[in-house]
C-alpha distance (Angstrom), angle and dihedral (degrees) to the residues before:
residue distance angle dihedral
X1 . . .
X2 3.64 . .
X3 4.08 113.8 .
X4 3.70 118.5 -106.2
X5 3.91 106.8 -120.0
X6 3.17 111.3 -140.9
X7 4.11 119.0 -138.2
X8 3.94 127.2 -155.3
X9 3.95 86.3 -127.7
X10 3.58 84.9 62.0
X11 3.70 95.3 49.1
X12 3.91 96.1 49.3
X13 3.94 87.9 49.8
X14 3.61 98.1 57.7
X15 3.79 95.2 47.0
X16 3.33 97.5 45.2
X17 3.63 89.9 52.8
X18 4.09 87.4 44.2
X19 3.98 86.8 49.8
X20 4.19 89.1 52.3
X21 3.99 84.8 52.3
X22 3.47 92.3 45.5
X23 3.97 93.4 52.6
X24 3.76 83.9 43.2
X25 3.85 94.7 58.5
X26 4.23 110.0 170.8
X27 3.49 90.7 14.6
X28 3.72 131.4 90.3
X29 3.48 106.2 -140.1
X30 3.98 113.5 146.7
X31 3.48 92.3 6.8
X32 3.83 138.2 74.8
X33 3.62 123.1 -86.2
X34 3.93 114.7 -90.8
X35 3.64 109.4 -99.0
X36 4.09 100.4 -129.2
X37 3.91 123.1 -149.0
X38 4.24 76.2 -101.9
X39 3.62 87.5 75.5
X40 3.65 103.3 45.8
X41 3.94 113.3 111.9
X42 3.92 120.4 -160.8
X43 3.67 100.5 -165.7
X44 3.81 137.8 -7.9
X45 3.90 126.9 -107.5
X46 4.16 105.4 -70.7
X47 4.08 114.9 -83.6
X48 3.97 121.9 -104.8
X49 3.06 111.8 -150.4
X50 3.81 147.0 -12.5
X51 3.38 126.3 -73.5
X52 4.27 132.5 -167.5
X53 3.54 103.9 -121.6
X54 3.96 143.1 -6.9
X55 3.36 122.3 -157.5
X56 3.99 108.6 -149.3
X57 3.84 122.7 177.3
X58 4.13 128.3 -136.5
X59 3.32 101.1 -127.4
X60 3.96 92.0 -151.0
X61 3.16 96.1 36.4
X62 3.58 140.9 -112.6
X63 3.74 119.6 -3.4
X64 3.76 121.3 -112.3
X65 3.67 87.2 -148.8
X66 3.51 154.8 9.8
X67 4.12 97.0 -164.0
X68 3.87 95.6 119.4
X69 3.95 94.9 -135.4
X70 4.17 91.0 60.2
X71 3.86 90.0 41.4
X72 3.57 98.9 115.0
X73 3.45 109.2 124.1
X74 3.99 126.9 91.0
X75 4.21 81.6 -106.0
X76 3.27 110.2 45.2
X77 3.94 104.4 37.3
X78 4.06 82.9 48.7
X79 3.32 92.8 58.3
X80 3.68 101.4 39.5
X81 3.83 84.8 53.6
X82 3.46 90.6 75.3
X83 3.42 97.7 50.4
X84 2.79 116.2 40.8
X85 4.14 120.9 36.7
X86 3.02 127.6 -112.9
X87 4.35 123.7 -130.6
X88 4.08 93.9 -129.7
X89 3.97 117.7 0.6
X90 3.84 133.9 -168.6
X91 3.55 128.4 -116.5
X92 3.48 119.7 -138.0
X93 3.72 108.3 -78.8
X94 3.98 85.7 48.2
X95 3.62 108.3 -98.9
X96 3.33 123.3 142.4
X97 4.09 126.1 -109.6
X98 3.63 137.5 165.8
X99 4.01 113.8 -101.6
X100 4.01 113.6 161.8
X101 3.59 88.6 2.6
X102 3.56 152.4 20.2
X103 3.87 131.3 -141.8
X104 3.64 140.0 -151.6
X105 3.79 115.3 -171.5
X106 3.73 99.1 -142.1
X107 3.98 97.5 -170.9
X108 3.37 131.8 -15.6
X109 3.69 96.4 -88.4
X110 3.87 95.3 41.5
X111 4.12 134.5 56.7
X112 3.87 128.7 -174.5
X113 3.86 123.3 -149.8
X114 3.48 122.6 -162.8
X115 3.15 123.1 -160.6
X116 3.70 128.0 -131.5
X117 4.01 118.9 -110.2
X118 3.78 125.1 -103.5
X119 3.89 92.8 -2.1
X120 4.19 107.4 152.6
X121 3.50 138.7 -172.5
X122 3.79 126.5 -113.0
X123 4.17 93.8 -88.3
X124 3.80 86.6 53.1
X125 3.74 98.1 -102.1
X126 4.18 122.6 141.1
X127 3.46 117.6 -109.2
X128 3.40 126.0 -117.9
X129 4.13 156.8 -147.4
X130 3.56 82.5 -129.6
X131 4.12 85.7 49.6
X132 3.66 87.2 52.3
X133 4.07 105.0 42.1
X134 3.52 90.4 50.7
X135 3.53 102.3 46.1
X136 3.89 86.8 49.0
X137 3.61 82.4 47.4
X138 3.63 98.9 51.9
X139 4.07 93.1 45.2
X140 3.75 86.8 55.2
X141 3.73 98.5 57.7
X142 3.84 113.1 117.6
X143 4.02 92.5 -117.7
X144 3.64 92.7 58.2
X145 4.00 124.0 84.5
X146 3.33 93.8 -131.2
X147 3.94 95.2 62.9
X148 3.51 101.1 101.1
X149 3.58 95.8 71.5
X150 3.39 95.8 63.9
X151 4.08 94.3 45.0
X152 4.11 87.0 113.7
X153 4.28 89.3 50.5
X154 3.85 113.2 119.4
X155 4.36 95.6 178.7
X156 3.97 136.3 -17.3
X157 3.67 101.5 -149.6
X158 4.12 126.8 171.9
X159 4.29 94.5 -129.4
X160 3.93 95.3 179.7
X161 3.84 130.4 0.2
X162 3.26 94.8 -89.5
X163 3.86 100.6 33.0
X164 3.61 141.3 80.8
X165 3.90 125.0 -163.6
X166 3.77 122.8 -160.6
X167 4.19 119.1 -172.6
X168 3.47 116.0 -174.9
X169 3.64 131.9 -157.9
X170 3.63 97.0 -126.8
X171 4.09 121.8 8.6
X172 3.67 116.2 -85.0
X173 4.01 129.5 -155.4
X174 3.78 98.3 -175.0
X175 3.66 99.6 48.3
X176 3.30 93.5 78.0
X177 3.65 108.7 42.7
X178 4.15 82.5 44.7
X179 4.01 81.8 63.7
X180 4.21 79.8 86.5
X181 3.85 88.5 72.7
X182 3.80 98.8 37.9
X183 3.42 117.6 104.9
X184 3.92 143.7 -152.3
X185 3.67 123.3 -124.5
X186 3.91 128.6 -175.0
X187 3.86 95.1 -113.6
X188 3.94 93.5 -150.3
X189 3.77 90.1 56.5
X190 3.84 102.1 41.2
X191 4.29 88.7 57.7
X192 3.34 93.6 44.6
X193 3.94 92.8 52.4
X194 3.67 88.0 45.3
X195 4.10 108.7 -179.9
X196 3.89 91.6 -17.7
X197 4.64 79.1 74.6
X198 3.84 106.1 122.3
X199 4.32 94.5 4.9
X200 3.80 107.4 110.1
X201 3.43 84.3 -110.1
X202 3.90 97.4 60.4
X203 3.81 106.1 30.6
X204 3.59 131.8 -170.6
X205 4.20 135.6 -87.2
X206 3.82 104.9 -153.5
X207 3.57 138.8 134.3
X208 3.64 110.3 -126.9
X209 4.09 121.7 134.2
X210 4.16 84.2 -92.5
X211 3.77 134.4 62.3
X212 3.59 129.7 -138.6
X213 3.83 104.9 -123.1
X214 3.66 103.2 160.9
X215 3.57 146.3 -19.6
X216 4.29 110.7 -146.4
X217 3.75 96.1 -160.7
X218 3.86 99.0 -135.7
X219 3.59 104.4 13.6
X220 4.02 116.9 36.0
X221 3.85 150.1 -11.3
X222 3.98 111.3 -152.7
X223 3.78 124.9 -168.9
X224 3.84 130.0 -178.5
X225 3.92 133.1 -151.5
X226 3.45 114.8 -80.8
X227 3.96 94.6 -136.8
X228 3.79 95.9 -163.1
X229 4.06 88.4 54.2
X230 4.26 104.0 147.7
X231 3.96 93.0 -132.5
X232 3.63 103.1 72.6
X233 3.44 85.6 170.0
X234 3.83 88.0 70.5
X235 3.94 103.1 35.5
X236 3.84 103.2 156.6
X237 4.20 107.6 -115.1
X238 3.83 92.1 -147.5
X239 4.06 115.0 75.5
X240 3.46 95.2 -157.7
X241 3.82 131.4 23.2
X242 4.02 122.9 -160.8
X243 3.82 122.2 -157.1
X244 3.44 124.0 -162.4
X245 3.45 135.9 -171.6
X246 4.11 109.6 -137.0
X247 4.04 109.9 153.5
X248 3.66 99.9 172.5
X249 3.79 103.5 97.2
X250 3.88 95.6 -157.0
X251 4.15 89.6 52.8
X252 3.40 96.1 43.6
X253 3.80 89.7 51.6
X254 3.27 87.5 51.2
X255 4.06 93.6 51.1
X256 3.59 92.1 54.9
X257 3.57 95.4 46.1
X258 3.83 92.6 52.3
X259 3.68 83.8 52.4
X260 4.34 90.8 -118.1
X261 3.93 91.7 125.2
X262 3.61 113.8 31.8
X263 3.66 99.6 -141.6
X264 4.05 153.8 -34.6
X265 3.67 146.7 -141.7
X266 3.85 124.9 -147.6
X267 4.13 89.5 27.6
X268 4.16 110.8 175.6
X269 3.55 117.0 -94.7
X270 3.97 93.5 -114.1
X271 4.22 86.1 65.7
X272 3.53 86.7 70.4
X273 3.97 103.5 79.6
X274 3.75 89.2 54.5
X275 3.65 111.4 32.6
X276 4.27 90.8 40.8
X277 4.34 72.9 69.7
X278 3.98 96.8 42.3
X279 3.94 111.0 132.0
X280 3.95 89.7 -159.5
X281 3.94 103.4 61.0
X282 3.98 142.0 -7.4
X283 4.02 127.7 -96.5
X284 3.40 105.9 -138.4
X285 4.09 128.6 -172.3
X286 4.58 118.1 -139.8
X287 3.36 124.9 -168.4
X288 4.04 109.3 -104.4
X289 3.90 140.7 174.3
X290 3.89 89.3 -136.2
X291 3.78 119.1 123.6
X292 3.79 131.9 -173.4
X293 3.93 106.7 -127.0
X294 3.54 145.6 169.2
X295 3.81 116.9 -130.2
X296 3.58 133.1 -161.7
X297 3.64 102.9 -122.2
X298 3.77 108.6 -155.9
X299 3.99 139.5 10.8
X300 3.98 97.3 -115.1
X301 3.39 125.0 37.7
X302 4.49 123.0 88.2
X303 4.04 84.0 -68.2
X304 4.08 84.7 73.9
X305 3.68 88.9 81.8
X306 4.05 103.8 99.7
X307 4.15 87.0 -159.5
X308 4.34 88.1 56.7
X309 3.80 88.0 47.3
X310 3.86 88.5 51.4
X311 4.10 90.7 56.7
X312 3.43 93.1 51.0
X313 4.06 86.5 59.5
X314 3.81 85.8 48.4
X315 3.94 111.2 38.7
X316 4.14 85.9 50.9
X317 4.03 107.2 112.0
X318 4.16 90.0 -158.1
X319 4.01 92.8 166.7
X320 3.67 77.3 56.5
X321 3.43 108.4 48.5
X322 4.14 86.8 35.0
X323 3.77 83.3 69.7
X324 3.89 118.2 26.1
X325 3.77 97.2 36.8
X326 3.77 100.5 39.4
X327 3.74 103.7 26.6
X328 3.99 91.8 -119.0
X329 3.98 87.2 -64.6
X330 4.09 77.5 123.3
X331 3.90 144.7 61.6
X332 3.61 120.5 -151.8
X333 3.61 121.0 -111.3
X334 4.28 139.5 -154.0
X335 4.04 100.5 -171.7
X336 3.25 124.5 60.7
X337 4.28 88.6 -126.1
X338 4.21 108.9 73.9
X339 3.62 116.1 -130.7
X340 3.72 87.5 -113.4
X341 3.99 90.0 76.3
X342 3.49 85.7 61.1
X343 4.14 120.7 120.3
X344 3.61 107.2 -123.6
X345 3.36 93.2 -131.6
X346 3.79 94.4 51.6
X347 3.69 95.9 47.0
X348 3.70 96.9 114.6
X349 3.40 97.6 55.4
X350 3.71 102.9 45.2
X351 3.82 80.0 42.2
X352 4.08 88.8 66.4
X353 3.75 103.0 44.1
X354 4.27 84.8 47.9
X355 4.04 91.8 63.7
X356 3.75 84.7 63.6
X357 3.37 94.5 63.2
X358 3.55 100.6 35.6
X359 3.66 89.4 59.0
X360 4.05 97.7 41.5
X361 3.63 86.1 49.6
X362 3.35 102.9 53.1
X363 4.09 130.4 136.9
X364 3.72 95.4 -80.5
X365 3.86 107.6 153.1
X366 4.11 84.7 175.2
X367 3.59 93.2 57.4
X368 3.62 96.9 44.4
X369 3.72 92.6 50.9
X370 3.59 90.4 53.8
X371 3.57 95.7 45.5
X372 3.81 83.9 50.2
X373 4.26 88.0 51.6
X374 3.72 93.8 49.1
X375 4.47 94.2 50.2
X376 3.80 131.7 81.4
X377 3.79 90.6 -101.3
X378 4.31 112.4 137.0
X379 4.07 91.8 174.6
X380 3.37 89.1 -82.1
X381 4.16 105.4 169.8
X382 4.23 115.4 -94.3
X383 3.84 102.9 -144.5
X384 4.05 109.7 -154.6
X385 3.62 114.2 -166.9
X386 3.95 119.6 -148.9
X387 3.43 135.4 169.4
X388 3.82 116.6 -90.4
X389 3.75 110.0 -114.1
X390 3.60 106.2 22.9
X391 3.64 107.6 116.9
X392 4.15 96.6 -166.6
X393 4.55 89.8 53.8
X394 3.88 80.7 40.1
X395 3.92 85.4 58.6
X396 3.44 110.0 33.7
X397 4.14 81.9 48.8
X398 3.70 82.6 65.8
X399 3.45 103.4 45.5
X400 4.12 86.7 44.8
X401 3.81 82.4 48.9
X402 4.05 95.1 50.8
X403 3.76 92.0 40.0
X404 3.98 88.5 47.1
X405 4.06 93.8 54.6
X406 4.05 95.9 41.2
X407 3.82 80.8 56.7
X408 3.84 93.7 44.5
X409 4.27 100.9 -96.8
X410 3.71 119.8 129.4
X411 3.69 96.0 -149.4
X412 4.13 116.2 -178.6
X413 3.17 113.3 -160.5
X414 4.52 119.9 -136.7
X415 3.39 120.4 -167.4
X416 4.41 112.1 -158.8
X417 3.61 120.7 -165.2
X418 3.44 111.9 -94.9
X419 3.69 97.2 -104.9
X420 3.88 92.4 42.0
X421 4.09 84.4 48.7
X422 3.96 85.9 50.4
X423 3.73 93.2 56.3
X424 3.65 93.9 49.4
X425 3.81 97.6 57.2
X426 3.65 82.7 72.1
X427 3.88 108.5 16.5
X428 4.05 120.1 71.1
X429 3.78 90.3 -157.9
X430 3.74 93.5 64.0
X431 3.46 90.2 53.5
X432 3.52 103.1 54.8
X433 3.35 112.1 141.9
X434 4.07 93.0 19.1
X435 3.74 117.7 129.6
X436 3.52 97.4 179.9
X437 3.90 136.0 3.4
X438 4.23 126.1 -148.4
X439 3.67 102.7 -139.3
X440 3.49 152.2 152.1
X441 3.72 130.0 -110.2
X442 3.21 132.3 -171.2
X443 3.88 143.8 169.1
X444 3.95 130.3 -129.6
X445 3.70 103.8 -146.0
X446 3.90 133.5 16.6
X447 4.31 91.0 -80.8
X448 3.27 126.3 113.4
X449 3.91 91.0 -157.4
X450 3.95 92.9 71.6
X451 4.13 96.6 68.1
X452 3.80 88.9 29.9
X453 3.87 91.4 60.4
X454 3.67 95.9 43.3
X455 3.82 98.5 56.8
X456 4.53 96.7 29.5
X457 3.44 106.5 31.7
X458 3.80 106.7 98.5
X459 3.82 118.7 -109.1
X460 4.35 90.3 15.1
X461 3.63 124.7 144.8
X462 3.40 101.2 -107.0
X463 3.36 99.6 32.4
X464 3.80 101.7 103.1
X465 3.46 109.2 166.5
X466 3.98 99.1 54.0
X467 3.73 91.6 -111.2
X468 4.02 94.9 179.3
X469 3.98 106.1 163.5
X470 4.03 108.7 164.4
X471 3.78 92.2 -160.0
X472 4.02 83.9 62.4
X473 3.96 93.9 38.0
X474 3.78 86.8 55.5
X475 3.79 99.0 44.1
X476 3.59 90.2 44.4
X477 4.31 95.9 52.5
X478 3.78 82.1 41.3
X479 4.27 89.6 55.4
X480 3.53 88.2 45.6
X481 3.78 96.5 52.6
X482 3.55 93.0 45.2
X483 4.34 110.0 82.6
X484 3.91 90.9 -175.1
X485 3.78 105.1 103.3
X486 3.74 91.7 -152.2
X487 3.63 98.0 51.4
X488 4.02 84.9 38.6
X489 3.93 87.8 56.8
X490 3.91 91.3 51.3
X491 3.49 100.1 55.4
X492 3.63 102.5 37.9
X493 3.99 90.6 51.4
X494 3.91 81.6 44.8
X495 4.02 91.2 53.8
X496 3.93 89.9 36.0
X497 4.34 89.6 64.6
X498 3.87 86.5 52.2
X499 4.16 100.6 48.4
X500 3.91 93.7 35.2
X501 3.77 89.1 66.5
X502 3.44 91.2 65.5
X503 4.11 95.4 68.4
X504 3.72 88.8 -145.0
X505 3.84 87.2 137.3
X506 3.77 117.4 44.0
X507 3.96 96.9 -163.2
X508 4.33 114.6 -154.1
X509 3.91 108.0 179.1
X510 3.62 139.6 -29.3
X511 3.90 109.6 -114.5
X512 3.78 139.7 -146.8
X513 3.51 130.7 -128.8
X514 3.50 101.1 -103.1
X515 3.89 114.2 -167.2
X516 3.64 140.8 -179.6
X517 4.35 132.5 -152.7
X518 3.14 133.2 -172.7
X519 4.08 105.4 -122.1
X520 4.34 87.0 -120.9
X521 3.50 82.3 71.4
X522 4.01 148.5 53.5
X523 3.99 141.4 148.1
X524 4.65 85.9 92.7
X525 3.69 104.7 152.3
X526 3.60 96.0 -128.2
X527 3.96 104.3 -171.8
X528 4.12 109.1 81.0
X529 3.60 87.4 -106.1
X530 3.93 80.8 92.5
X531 3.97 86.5 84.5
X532 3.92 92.1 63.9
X533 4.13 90.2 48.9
X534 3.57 132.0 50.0
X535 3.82 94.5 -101.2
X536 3.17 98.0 -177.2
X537 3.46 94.3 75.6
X538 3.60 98.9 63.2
X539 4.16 86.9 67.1
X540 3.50 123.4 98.7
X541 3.69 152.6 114.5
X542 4.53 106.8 -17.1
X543 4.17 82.1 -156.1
X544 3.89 135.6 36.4
């Protein structure tokens, strides 16, 4: 995928348009109108019929794995959701629901899953407690992503054939709504594939509504319906489902408006002039937790300077960006969490402590030069990694990098390809070099404490600048013990004024799920609870 160059004409065009929106504050001249909570759609009308085969693109690309610990990206864990299921899942609106098992939290420090009756995998085989331990087990392993969740986890054991008991060592309220994104592997078959599990090579054994058939490294992973899947209630409609791996936003608009891939989640921001006018299928906006970001990529390095990392919060036009980079499809945001991780029932008072920061973090191009006067910085060149072929990074990179040298930042701007950019998000040797990364975020469930523990927890994944503040670390385990929402809310907004100060996390604008189907076609869940389900099995046939 070639590298977008980048020309100066190009630069001055997009902030002079950003400077017309600016002047135009509450207005929407030159840019798209805002798309209100109003127009956000959670699923499409319920599928007809079956169909052969969809073709559905990764947005980001092709995954770097299918292991279901490492799944973490937008790619990988959606595809892995349809493999493999899933112990609770979430319905479309993002509650909560028992899939391959139920639970019953017996005491705070101890939960009970039961599994569901005459549930198999793929090759026909029952699965078991033993299934379930050790693929809890196996998630919870220190060299896995997913390890974090189970930091509070005391034993996994299999208590009955059919039953799982997990104690903890301190009570936990995210474990169990995490138990969406936690996955069941055919024990038997993961050992025997050893560190080949979830390569093309190695494969999976699950027993999700799709089957693995084979992963085309650089061009495709197909799957077909499992027709002996338990839930007949969820039987996918499509026998055959294509992924491919386009990352260029203008070709993959161009795909789907040909009608040669039948549709997309997570599609760039500068797809949605065109497609929004696409006589073969519908754009349609989800409510999502995601957020667009920029993240300070490494401890050392000129971004060590807490006053630089402050400018950056201040020299950020987000109104702007909101509008003439992603076509209003975006809301600009002061803490690193989005509003949409907010509990409903908490809304209020995360709602207060976020005015602060909106108003402290304000377009101040004053205060940002002055915070740039008072730091270490010499000119020393910024480098901002993006990913290669995404025209709305490639954009807001330039307005970051227009922003950064009116303020006195010489930011240079290096785009990875997107596989290379995937690695990075959670490997410091691909980042070498890196200063600061444009990336997405996003969160699972409706809990603040997911994202929050990834990025200042010491020694997490995507915590790359060794953040490691024990006044956070000990509001955080006391959030997580505590399964009152409104005490919850307290302490995390409590912990949230301590590790915001830090600047680690330069948030941009919270995102929608933006989404696009071929009209042959309906059923897409269309909120970003499709990554905790196996979407694809809601799409099929739009007529009889």
């Amino acid at each position: 995928m070639p590298t977008r160059h980048i020309t100066r004409a190009a630069v001055l065009s997009l902030v002079l348009a950003a400077s017309t929106l600016t002047a135009c504050s509450g207005g929407t001249s030159g840019g798209q109108k805002p798309v209100s909570a109003d127009d956000l759609v959670s699923s499409l009308p319920a599928a007809k019929g079956d169909v052969d085969q969809v073709t559905w693109n990764l947005t980001g690309g092709e995954p770097d794995t299918l292991d279901p610990a490492n799944a973490a990206t937008t790619q990988s864990g959606q595809v892995v959701r349809n493999l493999c299921d899933s112990l609770l899942t979430l319905d479309a609106k993002f509650n909560l629901k028992p899939n391959l098992a139920s639970y019953r939290q017996q005491s705070p420090t101890e939960l009970v899953l039961t599994i569901r009756r005459n549930t198999r995998f793929w090759d026909g085989s029952t699965v078991t407690a033993e299934d379930v331990a050790y693929s809890l087990r196996r998630s919870a392993d220190p060299s896995k992503i997913s390890s974090y969740l189970f930091a509070n986890v005391d034993s996994i054991r299999a208590t009955a054939g059919d039953r799982v008991t997990v104690t903890f060592k301190r009570p936990d309220e995210m474990f169990t709504s995490e138990l969406a994104n936690m996955v069941v592997l055919k024990k038997a078959f993961a050992e025997k594939a050893g560190a080949r599990l979830g390569t093309p090579a190695g494969g999976l054994m699950c027993s999700g509504p799709f089957k693995l058939d084979r992963w085309t490294s650089g061009d495709s992973i197909t799957m077909s319906r499992n027709d002996a899947y338990w839930n007949h209630d969820r039987r996918p409609f499509a026998k055959s489902v294509k992924f491919t791996f386009v990352t260029d936003a203008t070709a993959l608009a161009q795909s789907l408006d040909a009608g040669e891939i039948d549709g997309a989640y997570e599609l760039s921001a500068s797809s949605v002039p065109a497609l929004q006018k696409s006589k073969e299928g519908r754009l349609v906006f989800g409510l999502s937790p995601q957020s667009m970001n920029v993240y300070v990529a490494r401890p050392d390095g000129v971004m060590a300077d807490g006053a630089l990392r402050a400018a950056l919060q201040r020299m950020i036009d987000r109104t702007a960006l909101a509008k003439a980079v992603y076509h209003g499809a975006a809301t600009p945001l002061y803490t690193m969490t989005a509003p949409a991780t907010w509990p409903s029932g908490q809304r209020t008072t995360y709602a207060k402590a976020y005015e602060s920061f909106e108003t402290a973090r304000s377009y101040d191009m004053d205060a940002a030069k002055k915070l740039v006067k008072s730091s270490s910085y010499k000119g020393q060149q910024i480098v901002l990694a993006i990913s290669a072929g995404d025209d709305a990074q490639s954009r807001t990179a330039q307005l970051l990098q227009q922003q950064g040298r009116e303020a006195g930042l010489s930011i240079k701007i290096q785009s990875m390809q997107p596989l290379v950019y995937a690695q990075a998000g959670y490997d410091a040797s691909k980042r070498k070099g890196v200063d600061l990364m444009l990336s997405s975020n996003f969160s699972a469930t409706p809990d603040p404490l997911e994202t929050i523990g990834f990025l200042y927890l010491p020694k997490q994944t995507y915590n790359y600048v060794n953040y490691d503040d024990p006044r956070v670390t000990k509001l955080f385990d006391k959030a997580r013990s505590t399964f009152d929402g409104t005490r919850r809310a307290e302490t995390i907004v409590e912990m949230q004024a301590l590790y915001e100060k830090a600047n680690t996390v330069i948030p941009l604008v919270s995102t929608n799920t933006t989404t696009f189907l071929n009209s042959r076609l309906t059923g897409a869940i269309t909120s970003f609870a499709y990554w905790s389900m196996p979407q694809m099995a809601y799409v099929g046939a739009a007529k009889k």
